[in-house]
C-alpha positions as a LaTeX table, in Angstrom:
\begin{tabular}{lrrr}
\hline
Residue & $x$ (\AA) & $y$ (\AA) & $z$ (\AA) \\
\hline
Unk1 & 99.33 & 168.43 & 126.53 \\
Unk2 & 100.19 & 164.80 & 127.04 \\
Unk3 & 102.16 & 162.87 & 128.98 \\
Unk4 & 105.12 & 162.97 & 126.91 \\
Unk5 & 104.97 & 166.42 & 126.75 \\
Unk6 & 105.20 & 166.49 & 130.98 \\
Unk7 & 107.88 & 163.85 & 130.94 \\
Unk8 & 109.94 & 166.75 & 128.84 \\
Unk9 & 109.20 & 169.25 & 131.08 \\
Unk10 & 110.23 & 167.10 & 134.25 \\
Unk11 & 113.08 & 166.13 & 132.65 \\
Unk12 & 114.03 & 169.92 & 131.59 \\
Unk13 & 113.73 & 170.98 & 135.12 \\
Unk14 & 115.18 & 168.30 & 137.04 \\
Unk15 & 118.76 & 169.40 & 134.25 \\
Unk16 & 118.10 & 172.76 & 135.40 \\
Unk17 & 117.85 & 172.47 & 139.17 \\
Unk18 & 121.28 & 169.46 & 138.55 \\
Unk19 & 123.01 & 171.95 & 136.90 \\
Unk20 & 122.35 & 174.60 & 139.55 \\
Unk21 & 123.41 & 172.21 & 142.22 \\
Unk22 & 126.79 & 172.03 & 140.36 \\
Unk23 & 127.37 & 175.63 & 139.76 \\
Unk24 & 126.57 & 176.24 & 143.92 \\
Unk25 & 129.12 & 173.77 & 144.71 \\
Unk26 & 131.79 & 173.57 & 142.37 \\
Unk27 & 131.55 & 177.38 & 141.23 \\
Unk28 & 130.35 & 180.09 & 143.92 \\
Unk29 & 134.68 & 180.55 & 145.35 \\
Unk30 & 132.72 & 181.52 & 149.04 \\
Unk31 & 131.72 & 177.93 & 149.48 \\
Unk32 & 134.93 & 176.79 & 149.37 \\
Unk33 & 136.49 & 176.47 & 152.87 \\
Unk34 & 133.01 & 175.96 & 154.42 \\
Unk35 & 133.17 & 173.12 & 152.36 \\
Unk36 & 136.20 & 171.96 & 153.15 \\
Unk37 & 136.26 & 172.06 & 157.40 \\
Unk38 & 132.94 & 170.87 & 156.62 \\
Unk39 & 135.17 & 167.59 & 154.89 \\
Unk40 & 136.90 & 167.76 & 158.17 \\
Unk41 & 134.68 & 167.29 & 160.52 \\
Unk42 & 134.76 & 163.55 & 160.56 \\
Unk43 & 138.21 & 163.50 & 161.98 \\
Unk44 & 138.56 & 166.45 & 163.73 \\
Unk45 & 136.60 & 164.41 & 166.96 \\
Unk46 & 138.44 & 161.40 & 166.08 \\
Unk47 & 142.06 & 163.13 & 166.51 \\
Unk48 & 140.66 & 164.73 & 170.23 \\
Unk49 & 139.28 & 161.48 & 171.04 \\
Unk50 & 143.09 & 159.75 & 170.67 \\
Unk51 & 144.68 & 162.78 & 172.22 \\
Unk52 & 142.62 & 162.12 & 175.66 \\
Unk53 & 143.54 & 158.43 & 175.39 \\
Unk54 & 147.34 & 159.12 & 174.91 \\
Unk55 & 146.88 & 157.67 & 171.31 \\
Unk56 & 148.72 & 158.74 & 167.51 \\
Unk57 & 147.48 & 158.26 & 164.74 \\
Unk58 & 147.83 & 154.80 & 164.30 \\
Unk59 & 146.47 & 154.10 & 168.07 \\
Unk60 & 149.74 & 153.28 & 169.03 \\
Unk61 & 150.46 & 154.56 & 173.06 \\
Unk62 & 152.57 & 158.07 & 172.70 \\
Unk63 & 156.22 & 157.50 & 173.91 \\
Unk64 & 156.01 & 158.85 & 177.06 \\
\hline
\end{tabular}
């Protein structure tokens, strides 16, 4: 066994373990809305934080 040979083998399981990665995500239909509110999350804090202040979206004041 050589180097080469290891190189194929690393580069066998590293397709393996991408392609596994891919099926998880994209294919297994329970990940699916855990993923998206996961996608969510960024603005869900964002859209309390301009409720407190009186905000809209836009940070415009709410017509009172």
């Amino acid at each position: 066994m050589d180097i080469n040979d290891l190189r194929a083998i690393v580069t066998v399981v590293s397709l393996l373990t991408f392609l596994g990665v891919v099926w998880w995500a994209y294919g297994v239909k329970s990940n699916k809305k855990r993923f998206e509110e996961a996608a969510m999350l960024p603005f869900s804090d964002e859209e309390a934080d301009w409720a407190e202040l009186g905000l809209d979206r836009n940070g415009k004041r709410k017509a009172s």
